[in-house]
PAFIKE-738908 format. One record per residue (C-alpha): x, y, z; residue in one letter. Coordinates in Angstrom, 2 decimals. Layout:
u:v:w:residuo
X:Y:Z:A
...
END
This chain:
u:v:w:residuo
0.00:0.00:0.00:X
1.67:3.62:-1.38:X
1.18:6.44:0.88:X
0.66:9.69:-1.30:X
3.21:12.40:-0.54:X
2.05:15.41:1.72:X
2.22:17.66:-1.38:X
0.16:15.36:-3.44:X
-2.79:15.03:-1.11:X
-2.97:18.61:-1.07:X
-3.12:19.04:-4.44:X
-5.45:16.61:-4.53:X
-7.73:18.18:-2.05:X
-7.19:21.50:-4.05:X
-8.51:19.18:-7.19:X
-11.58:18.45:-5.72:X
-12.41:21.67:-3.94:X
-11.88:23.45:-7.36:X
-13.99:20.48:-9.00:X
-16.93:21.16:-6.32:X
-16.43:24.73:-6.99:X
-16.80:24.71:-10.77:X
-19.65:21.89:-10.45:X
-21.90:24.31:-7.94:X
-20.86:27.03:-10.60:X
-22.30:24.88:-13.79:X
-25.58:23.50:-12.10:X
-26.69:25.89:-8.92:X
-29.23:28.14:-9.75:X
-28.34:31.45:-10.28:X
-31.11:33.55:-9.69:X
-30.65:37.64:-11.07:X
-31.00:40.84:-9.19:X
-30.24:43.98:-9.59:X
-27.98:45.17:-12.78:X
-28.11:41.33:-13.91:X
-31.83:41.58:-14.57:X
-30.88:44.40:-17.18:X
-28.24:42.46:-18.63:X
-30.73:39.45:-19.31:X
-33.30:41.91:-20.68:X
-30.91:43.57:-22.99:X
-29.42:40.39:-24.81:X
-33.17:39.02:-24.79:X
-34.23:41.69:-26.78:X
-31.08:41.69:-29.26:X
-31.60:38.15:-29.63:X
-34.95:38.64:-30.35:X
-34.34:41.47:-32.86:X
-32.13:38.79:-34.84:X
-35.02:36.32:-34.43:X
-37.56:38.85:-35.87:X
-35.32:39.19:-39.13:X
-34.74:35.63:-39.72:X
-38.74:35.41:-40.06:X
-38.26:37.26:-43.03:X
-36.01:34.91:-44.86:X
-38.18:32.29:-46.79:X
-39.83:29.39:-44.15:X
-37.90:26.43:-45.15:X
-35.88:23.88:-43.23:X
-32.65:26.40:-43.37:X
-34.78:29.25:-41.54:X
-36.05:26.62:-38.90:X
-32.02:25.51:-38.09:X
-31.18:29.18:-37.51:X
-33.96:29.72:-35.37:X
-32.77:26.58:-33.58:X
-29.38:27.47:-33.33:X
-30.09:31.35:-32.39:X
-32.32:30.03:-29.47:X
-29.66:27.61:-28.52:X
-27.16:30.51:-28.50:X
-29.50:32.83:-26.28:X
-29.49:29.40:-23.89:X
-25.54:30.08:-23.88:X
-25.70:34.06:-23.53:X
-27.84:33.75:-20.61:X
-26.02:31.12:-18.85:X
-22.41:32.74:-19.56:X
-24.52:35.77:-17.46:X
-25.94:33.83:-14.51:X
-22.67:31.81:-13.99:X
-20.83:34.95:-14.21:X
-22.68:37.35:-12.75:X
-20.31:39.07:-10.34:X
-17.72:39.82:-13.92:X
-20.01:42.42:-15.02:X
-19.46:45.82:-13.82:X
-22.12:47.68:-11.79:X
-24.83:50.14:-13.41:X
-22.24:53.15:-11.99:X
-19.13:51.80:-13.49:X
-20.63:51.57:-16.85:X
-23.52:52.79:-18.97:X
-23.64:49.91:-21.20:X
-25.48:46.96:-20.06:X
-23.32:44.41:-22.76:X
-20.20:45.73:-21.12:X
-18.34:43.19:-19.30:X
-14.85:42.99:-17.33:X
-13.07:40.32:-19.74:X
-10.19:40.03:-17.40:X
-8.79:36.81:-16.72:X
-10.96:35.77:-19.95:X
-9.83:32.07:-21.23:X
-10.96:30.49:-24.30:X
-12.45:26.87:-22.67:X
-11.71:23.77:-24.84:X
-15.03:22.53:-26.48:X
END
């Protein structure tokens, strides 16, 4: 039987803290207030917008795959805003409710 190292069971623990962390991030809801509300509102309506012109191409199966994929991307927007909430600078800081604080930004592997 192998003991693990000091260091290693740390970094282990570290693991699965960061794990719990990142799981409580993906799945616990995140429920808006304040600014955040705004936020949601704002890309809603964009995305909505964009929506509204696609009904103007031709209905065929093409049209219906856009409107798929554009509600599937508002599904993204609004969870990249609820699981990041606090990265979005308050109503004082900024005037534009699509600003956000991209600091620290990393591309995640798909």
């Amino acid at each position: 039987m192998s003991a693990e190292a000091p260091n290693e069971e740390s970094q282990r623990k570290a693991t699965t803290a960061e794990l719990a962390a990142e799981l409580d991030r993906v799945f616990d809801y995140h429920a808006p207030t304040g600014h955040i509300v705004d936020i949601h509102n704002a890309w809603r309506a964009l995305v909505k917008q964009f929506a509204i012109g696609l009904m103007g191409l031709p209905a065929t199966r093409e049209r219906a795959m856009a409107l798929t994929r554009l509600e599937e991307c508002s599904f993204w927007i609004h969870a990249t805003i609820a699981r990041n909430h606090d990265r979005f600078p308050h109503p004082d800081k900024s005037e534009d409710p699509l600003e956000v604080d991209s600091a620290g930004d990393e591309e995640s592997p798909d």
